[in-house]
GUNUMI-597501 format. One line per 8 residues: number of its first residue (from 1); for each residue x, y, z of N, C-alpha, C. Coordinates in pm, whole numbers, plus 50000, padded with zeros to 5 digits. Layout:
<recs>
NUM) X,Y,Z,X,Y,Z,X,Y,Z; ...
</recs>
This chain:
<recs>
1) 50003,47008,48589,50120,47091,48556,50078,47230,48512; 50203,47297,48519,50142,47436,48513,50208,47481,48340; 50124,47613,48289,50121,47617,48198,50237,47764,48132; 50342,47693,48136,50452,47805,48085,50430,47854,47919; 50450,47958,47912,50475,47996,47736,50637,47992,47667; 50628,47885,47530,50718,47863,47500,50849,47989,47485; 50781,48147,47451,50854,48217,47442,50754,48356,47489; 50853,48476,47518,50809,48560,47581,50724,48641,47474
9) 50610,48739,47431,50571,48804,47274,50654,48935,47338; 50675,48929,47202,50745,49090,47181,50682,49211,47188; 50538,49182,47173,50411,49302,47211,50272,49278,47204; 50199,49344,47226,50050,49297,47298,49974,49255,47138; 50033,49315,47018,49975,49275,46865,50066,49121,46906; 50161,49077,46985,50194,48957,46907,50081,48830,46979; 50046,48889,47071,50005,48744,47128,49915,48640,47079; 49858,48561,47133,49781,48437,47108,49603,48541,47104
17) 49564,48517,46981,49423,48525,46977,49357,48449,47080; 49376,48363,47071,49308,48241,47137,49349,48301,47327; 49411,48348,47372,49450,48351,47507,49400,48348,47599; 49283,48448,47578,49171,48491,47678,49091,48324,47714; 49048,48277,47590,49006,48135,47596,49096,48071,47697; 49227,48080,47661,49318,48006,47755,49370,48022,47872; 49351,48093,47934,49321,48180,48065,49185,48124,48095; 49078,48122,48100,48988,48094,48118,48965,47941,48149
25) 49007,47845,48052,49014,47723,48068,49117,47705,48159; 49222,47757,48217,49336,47706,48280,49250,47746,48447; 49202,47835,48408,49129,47890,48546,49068,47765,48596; 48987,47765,48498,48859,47633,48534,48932,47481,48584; 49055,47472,48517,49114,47321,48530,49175,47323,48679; 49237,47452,48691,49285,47431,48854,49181,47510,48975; 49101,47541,48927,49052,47568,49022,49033,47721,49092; 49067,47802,49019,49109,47959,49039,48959,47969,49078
33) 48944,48108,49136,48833,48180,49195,48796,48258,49026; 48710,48315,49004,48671,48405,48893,48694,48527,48883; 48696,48594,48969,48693,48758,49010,48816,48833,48882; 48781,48959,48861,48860,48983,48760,49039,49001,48786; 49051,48994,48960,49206,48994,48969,49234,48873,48970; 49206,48739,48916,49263,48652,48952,49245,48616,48792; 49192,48642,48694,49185,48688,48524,49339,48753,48471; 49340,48857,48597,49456,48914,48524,49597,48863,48580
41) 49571,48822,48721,49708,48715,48732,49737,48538,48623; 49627,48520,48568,49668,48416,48532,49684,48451,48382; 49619,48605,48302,49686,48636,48169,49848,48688,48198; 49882,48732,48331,50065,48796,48315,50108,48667,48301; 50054,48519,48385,50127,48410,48345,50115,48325,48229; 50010,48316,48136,50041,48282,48018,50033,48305,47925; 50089,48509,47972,50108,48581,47842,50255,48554,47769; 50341,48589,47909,50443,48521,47932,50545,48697,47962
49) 50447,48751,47994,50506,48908,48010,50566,48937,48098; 50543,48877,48202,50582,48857,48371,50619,48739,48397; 50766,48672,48365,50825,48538,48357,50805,48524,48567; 50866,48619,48638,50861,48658,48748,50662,48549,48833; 50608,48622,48746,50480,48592,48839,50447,48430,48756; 50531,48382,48669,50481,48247,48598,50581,48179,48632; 50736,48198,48693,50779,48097,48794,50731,48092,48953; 50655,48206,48970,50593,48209,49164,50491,48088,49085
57) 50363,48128,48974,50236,47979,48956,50316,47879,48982; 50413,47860,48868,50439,47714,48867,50525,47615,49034; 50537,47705,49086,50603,47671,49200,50458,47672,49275; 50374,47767,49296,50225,47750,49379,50170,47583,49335; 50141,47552,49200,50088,47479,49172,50154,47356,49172; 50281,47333,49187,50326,47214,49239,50341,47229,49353; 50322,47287,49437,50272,47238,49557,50176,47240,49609; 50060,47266,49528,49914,47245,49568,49831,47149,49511
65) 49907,47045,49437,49860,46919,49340,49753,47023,49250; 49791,47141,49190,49735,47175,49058,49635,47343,49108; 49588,47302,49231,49500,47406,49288,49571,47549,49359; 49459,47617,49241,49508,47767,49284,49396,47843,49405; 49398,47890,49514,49302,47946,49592,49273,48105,49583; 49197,48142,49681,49189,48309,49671,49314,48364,49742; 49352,48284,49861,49471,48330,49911,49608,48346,49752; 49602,48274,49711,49747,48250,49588,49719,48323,49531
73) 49602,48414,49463,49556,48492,49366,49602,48614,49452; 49553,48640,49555,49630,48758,49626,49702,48824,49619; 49816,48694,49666,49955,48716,49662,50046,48763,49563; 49984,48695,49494,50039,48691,49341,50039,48843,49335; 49914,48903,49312,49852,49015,49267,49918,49100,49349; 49910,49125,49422,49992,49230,49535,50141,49194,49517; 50201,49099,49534,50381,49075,49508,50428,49133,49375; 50336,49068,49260,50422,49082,49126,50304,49219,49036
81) 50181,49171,49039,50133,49326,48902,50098,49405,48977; 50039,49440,49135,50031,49587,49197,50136,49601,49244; 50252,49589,49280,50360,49655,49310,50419,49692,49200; 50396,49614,49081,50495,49700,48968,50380,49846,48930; 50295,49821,48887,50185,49923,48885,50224,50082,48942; 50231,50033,49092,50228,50126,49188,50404,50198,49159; 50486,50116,49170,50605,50127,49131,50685,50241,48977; 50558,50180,48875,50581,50279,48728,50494,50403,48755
89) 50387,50413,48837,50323,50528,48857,50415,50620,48984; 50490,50558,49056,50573,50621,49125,50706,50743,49059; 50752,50631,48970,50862,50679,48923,50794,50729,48826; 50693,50804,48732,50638,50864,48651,50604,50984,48718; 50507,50983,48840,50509,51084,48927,50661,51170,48997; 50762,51076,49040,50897,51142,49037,50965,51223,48953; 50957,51140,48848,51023,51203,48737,50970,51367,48712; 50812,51356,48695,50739,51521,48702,50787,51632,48797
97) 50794,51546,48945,50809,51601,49036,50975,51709,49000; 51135,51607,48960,51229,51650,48880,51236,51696,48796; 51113,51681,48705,51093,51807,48599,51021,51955,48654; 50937,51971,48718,50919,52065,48793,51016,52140,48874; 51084,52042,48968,51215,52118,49021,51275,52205,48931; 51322,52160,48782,51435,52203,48719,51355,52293,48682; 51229,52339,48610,51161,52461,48584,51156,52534,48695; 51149,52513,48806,51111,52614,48940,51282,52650,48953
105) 51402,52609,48919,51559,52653,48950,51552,52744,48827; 51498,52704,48722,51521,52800,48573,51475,52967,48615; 51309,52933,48667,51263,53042,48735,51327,53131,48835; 51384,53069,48938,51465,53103,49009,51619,53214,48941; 51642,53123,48852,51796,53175,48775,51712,53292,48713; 51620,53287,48643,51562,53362,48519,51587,53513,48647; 51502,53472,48741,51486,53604,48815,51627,53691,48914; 51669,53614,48947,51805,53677,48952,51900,53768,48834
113) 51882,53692,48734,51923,53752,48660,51906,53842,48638; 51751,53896,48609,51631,53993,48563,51705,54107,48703; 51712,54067,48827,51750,54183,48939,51873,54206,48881; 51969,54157,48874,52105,54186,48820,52091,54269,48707; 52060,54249,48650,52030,54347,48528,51986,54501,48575; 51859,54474,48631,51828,54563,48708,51895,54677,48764; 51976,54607,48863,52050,54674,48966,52158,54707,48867; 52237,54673,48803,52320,54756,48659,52275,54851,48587
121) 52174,54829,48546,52106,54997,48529,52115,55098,48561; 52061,55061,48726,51993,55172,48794,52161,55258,48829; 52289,55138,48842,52394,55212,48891,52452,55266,48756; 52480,55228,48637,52485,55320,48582,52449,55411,48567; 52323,55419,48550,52245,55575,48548,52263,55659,48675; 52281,55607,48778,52334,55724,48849,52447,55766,48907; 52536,55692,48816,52674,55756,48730,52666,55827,48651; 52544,55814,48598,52529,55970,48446,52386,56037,48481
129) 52374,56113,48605,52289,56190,48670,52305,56303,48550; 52181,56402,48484,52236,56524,48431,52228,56632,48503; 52321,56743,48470,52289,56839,48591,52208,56904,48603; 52106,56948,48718,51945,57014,48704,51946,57086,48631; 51992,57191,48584,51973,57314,48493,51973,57268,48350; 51978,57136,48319,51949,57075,48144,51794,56971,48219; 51707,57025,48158,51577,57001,48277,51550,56897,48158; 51569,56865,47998,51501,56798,47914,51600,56654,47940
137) 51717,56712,47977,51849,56563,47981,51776,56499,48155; 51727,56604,48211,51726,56552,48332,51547,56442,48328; 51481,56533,48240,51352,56468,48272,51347,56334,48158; 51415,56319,48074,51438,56204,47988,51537,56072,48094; 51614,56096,48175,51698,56085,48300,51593,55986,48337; 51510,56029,48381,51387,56030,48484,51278,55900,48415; 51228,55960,48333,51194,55856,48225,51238,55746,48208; 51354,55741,48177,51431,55596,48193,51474,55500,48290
145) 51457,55619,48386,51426,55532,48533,51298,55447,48516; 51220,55508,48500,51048,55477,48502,51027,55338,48410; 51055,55370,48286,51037,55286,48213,51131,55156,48284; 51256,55189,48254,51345,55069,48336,51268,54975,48458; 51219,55076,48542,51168,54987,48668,50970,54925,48641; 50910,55006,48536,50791,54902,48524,50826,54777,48437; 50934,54820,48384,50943,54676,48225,51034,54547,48403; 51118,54579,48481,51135,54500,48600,50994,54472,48663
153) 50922,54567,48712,50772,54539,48775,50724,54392,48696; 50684,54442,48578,50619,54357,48499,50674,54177,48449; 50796,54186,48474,50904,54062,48479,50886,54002,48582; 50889,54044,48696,50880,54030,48857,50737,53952,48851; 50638,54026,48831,50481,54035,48838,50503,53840,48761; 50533,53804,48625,50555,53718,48528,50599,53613,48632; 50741,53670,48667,50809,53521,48765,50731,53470,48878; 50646,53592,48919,50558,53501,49062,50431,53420,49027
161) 50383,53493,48915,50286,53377,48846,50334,53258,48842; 50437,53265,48751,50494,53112,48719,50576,53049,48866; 50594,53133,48898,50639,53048,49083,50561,52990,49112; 50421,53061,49190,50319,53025,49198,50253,52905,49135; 50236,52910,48997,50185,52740,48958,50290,52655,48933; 50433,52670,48939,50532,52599,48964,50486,52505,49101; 50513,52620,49196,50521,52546,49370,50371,52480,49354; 50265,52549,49330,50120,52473,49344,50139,52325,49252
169) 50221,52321,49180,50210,52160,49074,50305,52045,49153; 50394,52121,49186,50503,52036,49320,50401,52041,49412; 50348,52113,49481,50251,52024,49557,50201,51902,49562; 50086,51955,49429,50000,51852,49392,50082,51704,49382; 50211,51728,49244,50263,51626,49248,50324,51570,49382; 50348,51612,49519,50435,51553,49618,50320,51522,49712; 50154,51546,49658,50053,51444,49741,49984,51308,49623; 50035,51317,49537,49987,51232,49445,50138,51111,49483
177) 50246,51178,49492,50373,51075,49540,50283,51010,49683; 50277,51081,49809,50183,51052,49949,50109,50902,49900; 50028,50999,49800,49908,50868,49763,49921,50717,49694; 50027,50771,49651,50077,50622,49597,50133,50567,49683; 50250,50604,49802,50265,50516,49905,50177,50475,49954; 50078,50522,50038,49978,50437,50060,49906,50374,49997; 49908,50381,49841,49822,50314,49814,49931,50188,49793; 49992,50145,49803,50131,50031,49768,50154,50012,49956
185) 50075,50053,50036,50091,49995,50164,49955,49929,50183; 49860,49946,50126,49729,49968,50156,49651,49811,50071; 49548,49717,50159,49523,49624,50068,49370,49679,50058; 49360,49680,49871,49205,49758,49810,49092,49750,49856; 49093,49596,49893,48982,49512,49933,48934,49557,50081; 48989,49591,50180,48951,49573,50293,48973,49732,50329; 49101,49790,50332,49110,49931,50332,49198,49935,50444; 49238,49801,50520,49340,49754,50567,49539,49793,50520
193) 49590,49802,50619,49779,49783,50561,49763,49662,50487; 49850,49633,50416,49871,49490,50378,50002,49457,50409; 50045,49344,50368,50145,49284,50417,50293,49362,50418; 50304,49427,50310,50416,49514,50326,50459,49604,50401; 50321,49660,50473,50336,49771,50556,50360,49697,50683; 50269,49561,50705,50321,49466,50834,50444,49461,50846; 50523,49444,50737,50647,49341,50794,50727,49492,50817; 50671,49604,50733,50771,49724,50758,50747,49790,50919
201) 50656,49734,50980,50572,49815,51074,50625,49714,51215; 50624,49566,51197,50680,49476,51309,50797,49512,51316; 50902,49508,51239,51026,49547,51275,51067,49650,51293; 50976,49779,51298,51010,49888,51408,50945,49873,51524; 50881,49779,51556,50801,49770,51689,50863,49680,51726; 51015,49563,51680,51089,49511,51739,51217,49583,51770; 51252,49714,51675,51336,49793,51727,51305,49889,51880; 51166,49913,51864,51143,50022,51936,51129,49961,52088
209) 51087,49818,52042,51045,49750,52210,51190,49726,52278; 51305,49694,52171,51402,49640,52195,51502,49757,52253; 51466,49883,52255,51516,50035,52257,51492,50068,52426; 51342,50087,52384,51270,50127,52491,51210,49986,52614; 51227,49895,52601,51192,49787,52671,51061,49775,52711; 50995,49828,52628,50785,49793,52600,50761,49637,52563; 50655,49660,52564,50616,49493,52569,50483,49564,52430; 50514,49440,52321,50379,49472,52256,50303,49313,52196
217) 50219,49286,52155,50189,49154,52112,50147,49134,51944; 50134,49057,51914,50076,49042,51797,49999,48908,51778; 49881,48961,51747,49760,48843,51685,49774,48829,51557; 49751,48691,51539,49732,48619,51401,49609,48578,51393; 49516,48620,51284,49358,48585,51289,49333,48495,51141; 49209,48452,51162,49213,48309,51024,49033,48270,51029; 48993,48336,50920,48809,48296,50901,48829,48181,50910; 48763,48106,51007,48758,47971,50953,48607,47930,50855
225) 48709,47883,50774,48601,47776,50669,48579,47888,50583; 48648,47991,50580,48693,48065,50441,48621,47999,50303; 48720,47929,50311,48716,47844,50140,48562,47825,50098; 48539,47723,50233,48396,47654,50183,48309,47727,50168; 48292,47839,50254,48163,47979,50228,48219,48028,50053; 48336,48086,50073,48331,48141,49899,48273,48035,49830; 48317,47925,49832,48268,47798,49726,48119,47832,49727; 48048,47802,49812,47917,47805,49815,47855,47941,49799
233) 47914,48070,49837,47842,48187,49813,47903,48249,49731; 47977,48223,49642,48075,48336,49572,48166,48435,49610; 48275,48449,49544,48342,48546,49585,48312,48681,49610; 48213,48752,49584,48169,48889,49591,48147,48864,49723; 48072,48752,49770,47946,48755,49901,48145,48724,49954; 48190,48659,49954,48371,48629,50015,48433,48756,50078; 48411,48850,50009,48457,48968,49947,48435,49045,50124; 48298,48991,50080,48192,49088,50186,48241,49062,50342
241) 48263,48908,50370,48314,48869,50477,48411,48935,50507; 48529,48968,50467,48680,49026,50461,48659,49145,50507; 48530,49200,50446,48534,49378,50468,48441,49380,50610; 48378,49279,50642,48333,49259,50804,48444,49272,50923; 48519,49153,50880,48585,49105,50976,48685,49236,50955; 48729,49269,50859,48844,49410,50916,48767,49519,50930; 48654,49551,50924,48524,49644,50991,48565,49603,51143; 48506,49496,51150,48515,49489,51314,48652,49493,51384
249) 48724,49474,51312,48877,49488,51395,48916,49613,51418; 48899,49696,51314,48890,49842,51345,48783,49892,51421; 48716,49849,51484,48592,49900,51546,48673,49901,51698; 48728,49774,51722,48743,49655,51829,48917,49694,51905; 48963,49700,51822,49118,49748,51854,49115,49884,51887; 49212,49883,52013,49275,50042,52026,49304,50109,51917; 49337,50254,51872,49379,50304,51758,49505,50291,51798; 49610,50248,51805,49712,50218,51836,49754,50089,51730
257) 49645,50013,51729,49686,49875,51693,49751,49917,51496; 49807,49777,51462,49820,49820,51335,49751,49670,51251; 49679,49720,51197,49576,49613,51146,49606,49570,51037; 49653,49404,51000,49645,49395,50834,49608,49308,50776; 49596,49306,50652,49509,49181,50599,49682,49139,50550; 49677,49008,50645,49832,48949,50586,49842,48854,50495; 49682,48829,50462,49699,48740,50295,49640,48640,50283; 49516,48636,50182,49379,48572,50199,49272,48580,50281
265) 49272,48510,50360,49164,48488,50491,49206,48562,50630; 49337,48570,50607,49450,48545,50727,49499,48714,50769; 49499,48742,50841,49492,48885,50948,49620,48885,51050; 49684,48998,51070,49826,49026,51138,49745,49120,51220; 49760,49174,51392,49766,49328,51446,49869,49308,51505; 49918,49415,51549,49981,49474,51611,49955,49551,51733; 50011,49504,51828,49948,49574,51964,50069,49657,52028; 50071,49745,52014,50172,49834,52078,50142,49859,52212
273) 50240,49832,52324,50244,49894,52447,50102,49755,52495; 50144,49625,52451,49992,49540,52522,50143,49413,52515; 50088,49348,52683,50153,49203,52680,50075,49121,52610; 50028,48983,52677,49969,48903,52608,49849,48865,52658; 49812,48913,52807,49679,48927,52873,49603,49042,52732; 49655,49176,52751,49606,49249,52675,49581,49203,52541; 49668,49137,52450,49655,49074,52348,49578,49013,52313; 49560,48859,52423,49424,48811,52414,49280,48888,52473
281) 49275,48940,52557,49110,49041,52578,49112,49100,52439; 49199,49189,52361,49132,49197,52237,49131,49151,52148; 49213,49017,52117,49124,48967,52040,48984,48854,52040; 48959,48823,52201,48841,48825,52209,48702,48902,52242; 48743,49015,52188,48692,49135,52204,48640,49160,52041; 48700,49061,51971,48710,49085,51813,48615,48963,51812; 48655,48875,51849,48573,48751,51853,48429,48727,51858; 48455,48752,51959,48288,48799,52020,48212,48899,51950
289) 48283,48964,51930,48174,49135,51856,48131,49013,51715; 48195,48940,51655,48192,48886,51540,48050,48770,51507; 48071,48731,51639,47945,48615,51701,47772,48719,51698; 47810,48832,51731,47663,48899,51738,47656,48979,51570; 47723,48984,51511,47699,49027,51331,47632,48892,51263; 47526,48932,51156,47460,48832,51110,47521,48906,50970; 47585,48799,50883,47597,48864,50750,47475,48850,50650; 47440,48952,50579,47365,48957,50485,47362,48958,50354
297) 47370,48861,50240,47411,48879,50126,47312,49013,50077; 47411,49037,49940,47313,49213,49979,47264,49172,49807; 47300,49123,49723,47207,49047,49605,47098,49023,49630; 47033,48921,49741,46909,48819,49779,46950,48848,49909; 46975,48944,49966,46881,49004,50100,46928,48857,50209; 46965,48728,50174,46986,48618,50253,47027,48659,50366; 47009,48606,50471,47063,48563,50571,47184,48438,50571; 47295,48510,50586,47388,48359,50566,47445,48315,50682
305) 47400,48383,50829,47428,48345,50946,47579,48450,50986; 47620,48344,51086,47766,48457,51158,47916,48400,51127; 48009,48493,51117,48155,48447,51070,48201,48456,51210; 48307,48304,51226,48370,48298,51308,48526,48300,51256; 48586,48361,51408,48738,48346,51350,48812,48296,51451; 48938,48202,51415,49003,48154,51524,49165,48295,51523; 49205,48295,51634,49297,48362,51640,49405,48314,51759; 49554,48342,51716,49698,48325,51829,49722,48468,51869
313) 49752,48460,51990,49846,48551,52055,49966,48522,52081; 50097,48608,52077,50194,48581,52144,50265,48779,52178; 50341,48751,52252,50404,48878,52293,50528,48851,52266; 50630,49001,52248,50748,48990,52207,50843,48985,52344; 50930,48890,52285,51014,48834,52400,51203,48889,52317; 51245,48966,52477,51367,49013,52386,51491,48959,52324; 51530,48988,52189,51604,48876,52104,51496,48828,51968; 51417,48845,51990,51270,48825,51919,51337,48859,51760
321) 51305,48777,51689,51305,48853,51524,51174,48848,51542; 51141,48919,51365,51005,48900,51320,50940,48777,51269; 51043,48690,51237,51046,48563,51184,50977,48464,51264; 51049,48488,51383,51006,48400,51550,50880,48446,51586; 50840,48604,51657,50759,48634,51683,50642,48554,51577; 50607,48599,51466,50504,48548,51385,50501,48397,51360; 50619,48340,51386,50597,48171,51428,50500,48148,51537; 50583,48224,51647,50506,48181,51762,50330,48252,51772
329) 50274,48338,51691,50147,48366,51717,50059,48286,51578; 50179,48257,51528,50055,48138,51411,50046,47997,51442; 50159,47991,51525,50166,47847,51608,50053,47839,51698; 49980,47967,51756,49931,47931,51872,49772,47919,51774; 49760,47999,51652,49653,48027,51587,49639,47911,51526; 49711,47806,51515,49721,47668,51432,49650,47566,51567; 49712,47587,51646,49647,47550,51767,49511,47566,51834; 49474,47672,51812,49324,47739,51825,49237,47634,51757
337) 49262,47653,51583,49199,47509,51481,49196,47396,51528; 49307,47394,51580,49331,47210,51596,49197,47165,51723; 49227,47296,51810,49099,47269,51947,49010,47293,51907; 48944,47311,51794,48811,47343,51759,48756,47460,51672; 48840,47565,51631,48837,47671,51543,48727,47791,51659; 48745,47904,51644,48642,48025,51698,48658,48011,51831; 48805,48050,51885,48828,48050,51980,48960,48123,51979; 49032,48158,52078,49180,48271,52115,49284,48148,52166
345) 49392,48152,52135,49504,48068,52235,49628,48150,52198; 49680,48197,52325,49780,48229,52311,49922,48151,52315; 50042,48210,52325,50181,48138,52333,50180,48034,52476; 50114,48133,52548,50138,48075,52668,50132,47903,52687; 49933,47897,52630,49902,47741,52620,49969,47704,52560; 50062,47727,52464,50117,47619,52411,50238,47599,52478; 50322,47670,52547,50400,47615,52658,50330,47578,52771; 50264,47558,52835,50164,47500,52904,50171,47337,52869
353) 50113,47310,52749,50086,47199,52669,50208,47082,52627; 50303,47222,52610,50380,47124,52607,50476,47131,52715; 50496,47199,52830,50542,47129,52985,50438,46972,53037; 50321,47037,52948,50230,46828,53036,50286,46751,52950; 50326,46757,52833,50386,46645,52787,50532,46594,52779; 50570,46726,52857,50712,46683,52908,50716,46616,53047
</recs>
């Protein structure tokens, strides 16, 4: 069973001394990976700060008879504490961005004004021109022109400064906004989209196919035997695999494709403008490149041999949700395993497979 807190603390002085201990032991009893994001998903759940990410555990862990994996730690982590993260640094960065605006409109007003003023001056005064022959009324006249228009110069000169690092801070702030979207599309680990940007990214490539009548595919990819390598090599050396295999996918894919780590072990692309011939050549194009990499633990220099991956193809068929589509290319990737793992099957075989058994 999973481990709820009787009540929520009212602040970080209220909590349990003891916690860290208890986090730690809860780790160990189900089975959690060690790494420090999977530390801090299991203190939001029995801090009790994030009720949100401690009803997703308790629902993970009854249905995993108690066991938490690297995939669940993921999820967790990316659904509930980096999206809020990314989310309060968003709207902190906004807010600047609206405070800047309203100083750059003040600026704006300030200087209008400053011309208005200006331009009232200058027309009074030459409503009260003196007549040349009073040369002291006329050259005092004159003077006050002068003075009038450097004390404007010098106001003017003031407002473009402050324009100037006004607009330069809205900059800055509206690429620091940039950076946080991507970084809230972006998974840390691999340098990959992550899942959010997938599901935002398939369903314009089901609008656009459905528009324009393109054909595009999507692979579902899956390390096999994931688990058992972290078990035995640790998660760092785990780590290392992940940043291979989406190394090589980006190596291996058109730049077209849209590559993501869709959560744990488990890999989404996107093939724009590819049926399902095309679909499968690259991803055994991924396959294969994968078979000639020898990984190297980089601690002890080891040799730990080569990562294989099984992967589904399917292509979008029109009427397609995103729902279906990604059924049908994890169906075929479930299928791949079942024949033996480190191998491609697309949609096709599996209608194939199952016309012989009809």
């Amino acid at each position: 069973m999973s481990e709820l807190p009787q009540s929520l603390p009212k602040s970080v002085s209220a909590r349990d001394d003891d916690l860290p201990e208890r986090v730690v032991a809860a780790m160990r009893r189900h089975g959690s990976p060690g790494y420090p994001r999977a530390f801090e998903v299991w203190y939001a759940h029995l801090s009790g700060e994030m009720p949100a990410i401690s009803m997703a555990m308790t629902s993970l862990l009854a249905g995993s008879e108690g066991r938490i994996g690297v995939g669940d730690i993921d999820m967790l982590y990316e659904r509930f504490i980096g999206t809020e993260r990314l989310a309060k640094q968003a709207e902190r960065t906004s807010l600047q961005v609206l405070g800047e605006i309203d100083a750059l409109m003040a600026l704006i007003d300030q200087a209008l004004n400053s011309s208005q003023r200006y331009h009232g001056q200058l027309c009074a005064m030459s409503d009260d021109v003196p007549p040349a022959a009073d040369r002291q009324k006329l050259r005092e006249w004159v003077e006050a022109i002068v003075l009038s228009t450097r004390e404007e110069v010098t106001r003017k000169t003031q407002l473009e400064s402050q324009l100037r690092d006004s607009s330069n801070e809205i900059r800055n702030l509206r690429e620091a906004l940039e950076t946080t979207r991507a970084e809230a599309l972006t998974d840390p680990l691999t340098g990959l989209a992550n899942r959010r940007h997938f599901e935002e990214m398939l369903q314009k490539s089901i609008d656009q196919a459905t528009l324009r009548r393109e054909p595009f595919a999507l692979v579902m990819a899956d390390i096999d035997f994931f688990k058992n390598f972290n078990d035995a090599h640790g998660h760092l050396t785990g780590d290392q695999v992940l940043r291979l295999v989406a190394r090589t996918m980006k190596d291996k894919f058109k730049d077209k494709a849209i590559i993501t780590r869709f959560g744990g072990e488990e890999f989404a692309v996107i093939l724009p403008e590819s049926d399902i011939v095309a679909g499968k050549f690259g991803a055994e194009t991924v396959r294969q490149a994968l078979l000639t990499r020898e990984l190297i633990k980089r601690s002890t220099n080891e040799n730990l041999g080569r990562i294989t991956i099984s992967l589904g193809v399917a292509g979008y068929r029109r009427g397609d949700t995103a729902s279906s589509l990604v059924e049908r290319a994890d169906q075929a990737l479930m299928q791949a395993k079942r024949d033996g793992r480190n191998r491609t099957v697309t949609e096709d075989a599996l209608d194939s497979a199952a016309a012989r058994v009809a």
